[in-house]
Phi, psi and omega in degrees: 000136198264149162261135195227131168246122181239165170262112169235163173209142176243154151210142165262126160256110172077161225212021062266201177139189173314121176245172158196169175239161173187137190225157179222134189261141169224125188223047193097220188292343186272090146296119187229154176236117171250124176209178187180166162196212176216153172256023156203108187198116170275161200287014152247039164268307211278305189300345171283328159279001176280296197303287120057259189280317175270007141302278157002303181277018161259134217265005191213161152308129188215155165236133177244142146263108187241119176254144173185170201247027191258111177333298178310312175271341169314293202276357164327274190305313170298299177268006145125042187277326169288346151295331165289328219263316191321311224271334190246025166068026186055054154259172165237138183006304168275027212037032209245109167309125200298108186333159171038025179313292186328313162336285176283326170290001139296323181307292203297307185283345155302327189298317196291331180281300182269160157272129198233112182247102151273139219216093166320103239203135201277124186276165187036025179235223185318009174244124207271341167263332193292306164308316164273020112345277207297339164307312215277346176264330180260013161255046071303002164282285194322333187268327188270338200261000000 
């Protein structure tokens, strides 16, 4: 199984407001860069859509180290929220339906195709793809918002 590392970053101008995403993929010596965005969204739709698409864009089954500086999608897996929400028919804790389902459940059938370890990463400080993430994600806000 070839191994792969990626970087996602989401970003919101206004909260919803103009969003983008931006991932950058690592494969041996291959660095690939990816971004997009929306002109109404908000930013855990967008860290979610980073993750998303670069999954997505892996042409085989791969184990990922997947970084990102996002709680939300982080502590899903780390702490077992999708396992709860399957289990609970996409309810959430308070029984409530889970935000941004249509979302994780894109998520949820790349998990199944891939092995995915998220791996939480201190967002705006020393790391340099998590930053350039966050270029490829507010320079896609400029082109779409």
């Amino acid at each position: 199984m070839k191994e792969v590392t990626i970087y996602t970053d989401g970003a919101c101008s206004g909260n919803p407001g103009p969003g983008g995403w931006g991932a950058i993929l690592f494969y041996g010596e291959h660095r690939k860069e990816m971004s997009g965005g929306e002109k109404l969204t908000t930013n855990n739709r967008m860290e979610l859509q980073a993750v998303i698409e670069a999954l997505h864009s892996l042409k085989e089954t791969c184990q990922v180290k997947l970084y990102s500086d996002s709680a939300y999608v982080v502590n899903c897996f780390k702490q077992g929220w999708m396992r709860n929400w399957l289990r609970n028919g996409w309810k959430n804790s308070k029984g409530q339906p889970v935000e941004n389902q249509e979302l994780w459940k894109q998520l949820n059938e790349l998990m199944e195709k891939h092995r995915v370890e998220y791996i939480k990463v201190k967002g705006h400080s020393d790391n340099e793809f998590n930053n350039r993430c966050d270029e490829l994600a507010r320079a896609a806000i400029k082109r779409n918002g």
